[in-house]
C-alpha positions as CSV (number, residue, x, y, z in Angstrom):
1,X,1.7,-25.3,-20.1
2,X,1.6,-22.1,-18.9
3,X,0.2,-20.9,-15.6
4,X,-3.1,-19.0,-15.8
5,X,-3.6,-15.2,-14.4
6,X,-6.1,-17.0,-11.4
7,X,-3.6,-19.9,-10.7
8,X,-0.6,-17.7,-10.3
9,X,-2.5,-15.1,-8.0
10,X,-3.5,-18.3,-5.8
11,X,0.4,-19.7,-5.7
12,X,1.1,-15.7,-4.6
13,X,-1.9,-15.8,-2.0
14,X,-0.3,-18.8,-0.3
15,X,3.2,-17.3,0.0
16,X,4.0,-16.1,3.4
17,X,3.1,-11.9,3.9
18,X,7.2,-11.3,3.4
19,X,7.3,-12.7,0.3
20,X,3.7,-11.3,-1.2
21,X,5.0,-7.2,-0.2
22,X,8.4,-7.8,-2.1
23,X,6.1,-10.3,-5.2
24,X,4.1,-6.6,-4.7
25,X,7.2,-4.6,-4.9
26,X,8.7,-6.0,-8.4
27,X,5.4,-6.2,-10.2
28,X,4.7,-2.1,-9.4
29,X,8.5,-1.5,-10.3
30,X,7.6,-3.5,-13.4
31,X,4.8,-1.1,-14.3
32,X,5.4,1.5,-17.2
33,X,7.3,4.3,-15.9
34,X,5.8,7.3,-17.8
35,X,2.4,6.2,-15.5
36,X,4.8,6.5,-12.5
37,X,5.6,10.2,-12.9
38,X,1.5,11.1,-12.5
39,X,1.2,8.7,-9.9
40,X,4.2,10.6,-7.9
41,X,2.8,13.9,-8.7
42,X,-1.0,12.8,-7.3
43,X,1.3,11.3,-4.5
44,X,2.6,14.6,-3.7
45,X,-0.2,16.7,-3.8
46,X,-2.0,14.5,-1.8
47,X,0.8,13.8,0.8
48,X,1.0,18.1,1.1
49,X,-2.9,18.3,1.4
50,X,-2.5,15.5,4.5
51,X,0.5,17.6,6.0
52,X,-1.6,20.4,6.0
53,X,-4.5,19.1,7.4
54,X,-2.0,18.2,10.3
55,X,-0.7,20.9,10.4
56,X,-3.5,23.0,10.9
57,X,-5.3,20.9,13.1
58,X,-7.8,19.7,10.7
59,X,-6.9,16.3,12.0
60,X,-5.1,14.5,14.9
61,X,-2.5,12.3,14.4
62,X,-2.5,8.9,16.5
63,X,1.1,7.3,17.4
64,X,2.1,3.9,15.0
65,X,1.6,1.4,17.7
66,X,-1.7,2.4,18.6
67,X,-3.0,2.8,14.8
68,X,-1.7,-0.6,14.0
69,X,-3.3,-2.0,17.6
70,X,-6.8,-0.3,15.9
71,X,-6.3,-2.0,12.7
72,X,-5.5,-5.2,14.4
73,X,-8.5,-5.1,16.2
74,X,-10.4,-5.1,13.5
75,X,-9.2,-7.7,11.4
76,X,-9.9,-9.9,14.7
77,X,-13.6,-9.8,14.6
């Protein structure tokens, strides 16, 4: 007997956080490729619209270690 949709997301849910980003991985890469082309494009534009906003101080980057210390933070409460 096959799985169900809800019993295979649960199995997933319990696998450690490695192993859930590469289960992530192959089911995007699995996804239908003429989607992935407008995905790439709204990618883009919205990758140049952040590297302007950078770049003409529209907003202040923060360094890695202290934007993932933030985020950590508030997973904690």
């Amino acid at each position: 007997m096959p799985l169900t949709i809800t019993e295979i997301a649960e199995h997933a849910l319990a696998l450690p956080s490695e192993a859930r980003a590469m289960l992530a991985d192959r089911l995007v890469e699995s996804l239908d490729p003429a989607d992935d082309d407008s995905v790439r494009q709204l990618w883009a534009v919205e990758a140049n619209r952040r590297r302007d906003d950078v770049l003409n101080g529209r907003v202040q980057t923060v360094p890695g270690d202290e934007a993932l210390a933030r985020v950590r933070q508030l997973f904690d409460r």
